[in-house]
Every structure is written in C-alpha cells, then in structure tokens.
C-alpha angles and dihedrals in degrees: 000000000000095000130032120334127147128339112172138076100243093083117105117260101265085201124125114258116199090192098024144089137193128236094205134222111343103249106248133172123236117217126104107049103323098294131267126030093057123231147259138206087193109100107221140140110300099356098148092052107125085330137080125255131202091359125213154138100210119130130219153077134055116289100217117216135175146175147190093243144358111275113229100282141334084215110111092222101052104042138113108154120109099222086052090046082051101044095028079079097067096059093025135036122209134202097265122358133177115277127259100241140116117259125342101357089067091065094065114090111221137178121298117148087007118078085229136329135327113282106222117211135168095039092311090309094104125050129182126202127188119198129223115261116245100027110141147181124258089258094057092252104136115237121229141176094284089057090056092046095055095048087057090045101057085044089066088059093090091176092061099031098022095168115083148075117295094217105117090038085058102049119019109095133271086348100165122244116260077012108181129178089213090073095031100054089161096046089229082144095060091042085111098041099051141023129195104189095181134357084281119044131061127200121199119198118193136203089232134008115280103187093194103051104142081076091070094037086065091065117119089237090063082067102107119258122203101232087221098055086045107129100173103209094009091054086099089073101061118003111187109259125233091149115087091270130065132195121275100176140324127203114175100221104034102039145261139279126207116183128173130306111225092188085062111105103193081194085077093049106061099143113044095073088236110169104180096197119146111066105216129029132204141176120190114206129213103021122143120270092223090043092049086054099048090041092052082046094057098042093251098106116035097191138043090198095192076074081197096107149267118297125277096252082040089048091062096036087059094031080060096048119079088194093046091046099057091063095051121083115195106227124208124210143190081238135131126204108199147135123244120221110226111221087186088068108064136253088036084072088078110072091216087064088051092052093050092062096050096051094044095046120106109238104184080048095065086046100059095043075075093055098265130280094332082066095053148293121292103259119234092180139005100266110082121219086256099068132091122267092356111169111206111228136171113183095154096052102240101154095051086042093035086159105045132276107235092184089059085051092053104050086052092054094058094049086051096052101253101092082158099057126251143228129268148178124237119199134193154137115307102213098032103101087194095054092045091046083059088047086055097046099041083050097057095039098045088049082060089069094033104271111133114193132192127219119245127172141182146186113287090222096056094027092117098020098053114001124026089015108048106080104206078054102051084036094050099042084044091239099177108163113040120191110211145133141246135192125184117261079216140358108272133073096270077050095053110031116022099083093044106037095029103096084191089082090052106129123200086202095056147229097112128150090209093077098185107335105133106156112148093203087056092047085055103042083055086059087048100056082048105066083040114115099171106089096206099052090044095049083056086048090061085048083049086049089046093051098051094051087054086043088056081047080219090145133049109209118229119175134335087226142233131175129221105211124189115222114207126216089238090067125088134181091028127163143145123221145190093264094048104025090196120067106304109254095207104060097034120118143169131265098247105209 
C-alpha cells in the first residue's frame, strides 16, 4: 500500500503457488489489551513499540485527529493510504482484516466479516467465505454475500473510484477490461469472477491460483456495500456503516466525525481486537504540519493520523527533551521513501540521463529532508530490510558518495547527449514539508552536474488521480522526477513491489502507484516469481526484480523509513504493530481521569 503496511516475517508468503495452498490467518480472540507485547504505564522512548502502553478498556471521550490534508478517500473501495486502511476499520468491516494487536500479532489477518478464513479449492484458484451471521448496516438492514460482492465489484471501476489497489482486477477471472458496475447494474460482467450461492457465502474465482488470498480478503474493498446507498464518486462522503463507528458528517475541506453505530453487535466480532472505545471520533483537514505537532505537545491534539512522523524542526526540539521524548516512540516500516524517474518525460529515456540523476543526487540529503537517521536509513536499493527475503545492494555506491558524485554525473551526461546538464521537473506532495525538503535538496545537488529542476507541487488528495499519477499529465507537464512513498500491503517481495515496478497495472485513467516503471524483464521476472513455489527462490526472483529495476536506474532510492510519533498523555491502550506500522486506530483509547 503507499504508506505503512507489514514489516515482519511472520506474515504469510503472498506468492502464487501453483501446487499450494494457504491455510489463512490463524482465528484469535480480542479482550485484554489487544493480546500479545505486554504493556506499560511507564512513559518512556519508544513504549508503544510493538507493546501497549497505558492499557485499558475504558470507554469515552472524543479521540481528536488531524492532518495536513485529506488523504485520497474515505470510501473502502477507493483507498490506498495506510492511515485510511487503518482508520477505514473502525466505519466498515472486511472479510478478513489485520488484527488489533501490538507487534507481530497485528500483521496476521484474521476473520472480520468472515466466520473464519478463505477455503481454497481448485489448486488456490477457487476460495470460499462464509459471513457471520447477524452483521448489519447502520440502518439495521442485515448484510449478506451479495453486499460484499458488489463492493468488490464497484472497486474494480477505476475511472469512477481510481485510487486503490488493482488486485482483483488482476486476478478474478474473466473480469472485463474498463469493467464498471454503473454500466453493469446486474453484474452479469463479474458472473464468472464471484458466486454468492446463498445470502452468506462468497465464492472467488481467479484467473490463476493465489495461494495467499486472505491477504487480499483483508482489503478494505472486500467491506460490504448496500447497492442502493451506492454514490459512486460521492460514496467517500458516507459510506454505510457495519464497524463500531458511523458518519456524522464529512466536509472535504474542514474534517470528519465518526460517532457510534448502534446497529454494531461486538458479540459478532470476536477476532479482529476492536476496542471501540472512544466514543466519538474526529479528523480535522488542512491544518498546518508545525501547528499539528505544537498542539499534540501541549495536550490539545491525541493523533497525528498521517502516522508518518513529526516534523523535522519538531523531530530535534523532542530528540533534545528527556521528557518529549518519553512520550515518542520511533517507529520502523517496511517503507520506502523514493523518487521515481519518469521515462515518459526526455532525456530520462535515455538510461545514461537516469543514471546522471542517481550519481548527482545527495543522498545524505535526502536523508536529512526526513529528519536524519532517526527518520530512516539512507536506501541503496527499493526492498527495505523488513521485508522478506530483502537482499541489501548498493550498485551505485550511496553509501561511499553519500553526498553525490558529480563526476559520475557528468560522465553520464556525456554518454546521454547532454554533457552540459538539462532541465527537469520535480513533483511532489503540496502539503507534505518532507517531500518538499527532497525536492530542495535534489534541486541544489543535481545543479551541481548541470541538471537544473523545477519545483512542481500538487494537492496530496489528487497526487496519483489527477496529477503524478495520471500519465498524459505527467507526460504533458514534463514531471520527470516524482517524490513519493511506498510501504508493503504485506511483508514479502509480491507485497512490496508489484503495485509500484509492474507496468501491467499502469492505468491511463489514473490513479496508479506505478507512476512511469515500464521495464519488460521486470514484467517478466514478476511472472516469474509468480509460478515459483519454492519460497526461498521466489523470494531471490523479487531481489532479481529489484535489481533490474536499479540496473534501469528507474528509481532513485531515498530512505528505508522510520516515524517518529509523539504519544500524548491524553492517549490509553496504544501500540504499533507490524500491519500498521503507526499506532493501531482501531484499539486506541483516552486516559480517562
């Protein structure tokens, strides 16, 4: 996903298996505080890492969010933001969804709206769900099969809802191309794809085995959607509630509200680790980074929802506070913060270009734009250390020329035809201070070799819809270098890579999270992994993947991340874990005094 998903090695292989088949999420109960890392009332660096702290079941108050910017939609069906996967469970409940629970427990999807995990059948090509009995809608309408196959349906309309993942579209079977439910209102075009024998059981069929598919069962698209409140676009603003919380009210540019649902029954939602426990929810939009940090410091704000970090000047201030920094906790990630180099945009057709960029950049630069090594390590290559199998490579030397080395860039820039530089283009998120602090530092080491780049950003909401990831418009706007980050779905190479290095799941519409790799030996190194049973030579075929995309020198690595969150003393029952990988939104509470 583009922000924080899984980081440890505990997560199932979300390879295809051509003889195998997966067993699913392992059926746990929630209570307690959340199961598994323990817990501590003592405030101290990094005490709701992987642990609880402050644990409780008491309910009350209003947990106060905010963000610089609306995220791309609250709507199930078109997200891809880790903050909104995170928060999206406590409004909606899909099949399976990663379990509330600090560390590596959090990483294992378990049931939700299923009774337990997917049945394979036909070699992992088939899998069979069957739905708790007594979930309903906020409005007390019960939801059955036929609720959950529409909502998969409408996700796979990526003109209309652009913004998630393309994984159904990839892989049910005989799925149309530019399929859309809106013109399909009897889903005569998915017949093939899903079954729903009876008001309680599912049945996916896919155009080839996925031995890991309660993985993708734990998607937020897989949350049951009532065909009659469907909006379409306008979904985002209510989405029909089956979690323990409902819509109050949305407003695009103020915030949102979600209060309780009094249709929700927590006796059918033993597994997931939901606490519920504020009673009321809100996240305020547009307000200033700097102001969200001073305003969690003084008690006023409990939740940076971004769950990416304070902000660098922030970062110092609480690094140089004993007492600040007892209430931060450092957060790794399988993330990578990088920039992608946009062949559509010339010169960086021509490989030579590329490499130009890579060698001139300053890589402890980039480095610092994230706050320094507390916000992560400098990134010789795309696979973070968390992932698994990850193979650590450095065949540009960043680490020996950490600051660039503008002799290397200029030898390339001969053998590309541009000995005296060129200029560029440099995206990123508007409201995003980090992102903007790479674009200023790329900006002053790449001048150094000739390349001269421009500064150009957008709005964090439409980045991929309408801007970065929309290729006529990065074409057309000549947006050849693109700052973003990526964080695995889950923790192996498929996980990590495939959404963001398969040019396959490229989209003219946009939307996409590939924003401009389009490399046919990695495409077919991806199949390759694929048809791969042995784990451990699949997992060498991602680090081949990986390789060829560095070879192509298509990416520029930035930093393999890490957050540093601040914790206020107004939270209880907090924790990260290793499916998150920010504090987990559906477990988090309030100190009641």
């Amino acid at each position: 996903m583009r922000w924080n998903r899984i980081t440890t090695a505990t997560a199932v292989s979300a390879a295809v298996a051509l003889s195998l088949v997966a067993c699913g999420g392992p059926k746990a109960t929630s209570g307690g505080s959340g199961g598994g890392g323990g817990g501590t009332t003592k405030a101290e660096f990094n005490a709701a890492v992987g642990k609880v702290f402050n644990p409780s079941d008491k309910k009350g108050g209003t947990l106060r969010m905010a963000i610089t910017e609306l995220w791309d939609s609250t709507d199930p069906g078109d997200t891809y933001y880790g903050l909104s996967w995170n928060l999206v469970r406590n409004y909606v409940r899909p099949l399976m969804t990663f379990k509330a629970a600090p560390g590596a427990e959090g990483a294992k999807p378990v049931p939700d709206l299923a009774e337990k995990p997917g049945e394979p059948s036909d070699g992992a090509k088939t899998w069979t769900y069957h739905l708790r009995k007594g979930i309903k809608f906020e409005d007390g309408t019960p939801v059955t099969s036929k609720d959950v196959k529409y909502a998969v349906a409408r996700s796979l309309d990526k003109a209309t809802l652009p913004n998630g993942p393309t994984y159904f579209n990839d892989y049910l079977l005989d799925v149309p191309k530019g399929y859309s439910v809106y013109k399909d209102p009897s889903l005569s075009g998915v017949a093939k794809a899903m079954e729903t024998p009876d008001d309680n059981t599912i049945v996916f069929h896919l155009s080839k085995p996925f031995s890991s598919f309660d993985y993708l069962a734990q998607l937020p698209s897989t949350a049951p959607v009532p065909k009659a409140k469907d909006t379409g676009a306008k979904y985002k603003e209510h989405p029909v509630a089956t979690g323990p919380y409902k819509f109050e009210s949305y407003n695009a540019n103020t915030g949102m509200a979600l209060v309780r649902n009094d249709q929700y029954d927590a006796s059918t939602d033993p597994d997931s680790g939901r606490k519920a426990l504020p009673d009321k929810i809100t996240v305020a939009f547009n307000v200033d980074g700097s102001d969200i940090d001073n305003r969690l410091i003084a008690g006023d704000l409990d939740v940076d929802i971004a769950g990416t970090g304070v902000q660098p000047e922030t970062q110092a201030k609480i690094l140089a506070d004993p007492n600040l920094k007892s209430h931060a906790d450092n957060v790794p990630a399988p993330r990578l913060n990088f920039t992608v180099l946009n062949t559509d945009v010339p010169p960086l057709n021509n490989i030579h270009c590329r490499k130009a960029v890579l060698y001139a950049a300053d890589h402890e630069g980039y480095q610092r734009a994230y706050g320094g090594p507390i916000g992560g390590d400098i990134a010789t290559n795309l696979m973070p250390p968390g992932v698994a199998g990850a193979q650590k490579f450095d065949d540009y030397g960043f680490e020996t020329d950490k600051n660039g080395n503008v002799d290397k860039a200029k030898d390339e820039l001969k053998q590309c035809g541009q000995p005296n530089g060129f200029p560029l283009n440099i995206t990123y998120r508007a409201d995003r201070g980090k992102e903007k602090a790479v674009a200023e530092t790329l900006q002053q080491s790449l001048k150094k070799a000739g390349i001269v780049l421009t500064t150009k950003p957008y709005p964090t909401g439409d980045y991929l819809k309408l801007y970065a990831g929309k290729p006529d418009f990065a074409k057309a706007n000549k947006l050849g270098l693109i700052v973003y980050s990526w964080g695995a779905d889950w923790n192996d190479g498929f996980g990590f890579l495939s959404q963001i290095v398969d040019s396959r799941v490229i989209r003219a519409t946009g939307g996409n999270s590939n924003l401009g790799i389009k490399i046919p030996e990695v495409d077919q190194l991806i199949d390759k992994a694929m048809s791969t049973t042995d784990e451990g030579q699949r997992n060498q075929t991602w680090v081949d993947v990986d390789k060829k995309v560095m070879e192509n020198a298509a990416v520029l690595p930035g930093i393999w991340a890490k957050g540093l969150l601040y914790r206020p003393d107004t939270l209880a029952n907090v924790f990260t874990n290793d499916g998150q990988n920010m504090y987990d939104y559906a477990a988090i509470g309030l100190a009641q005094k």
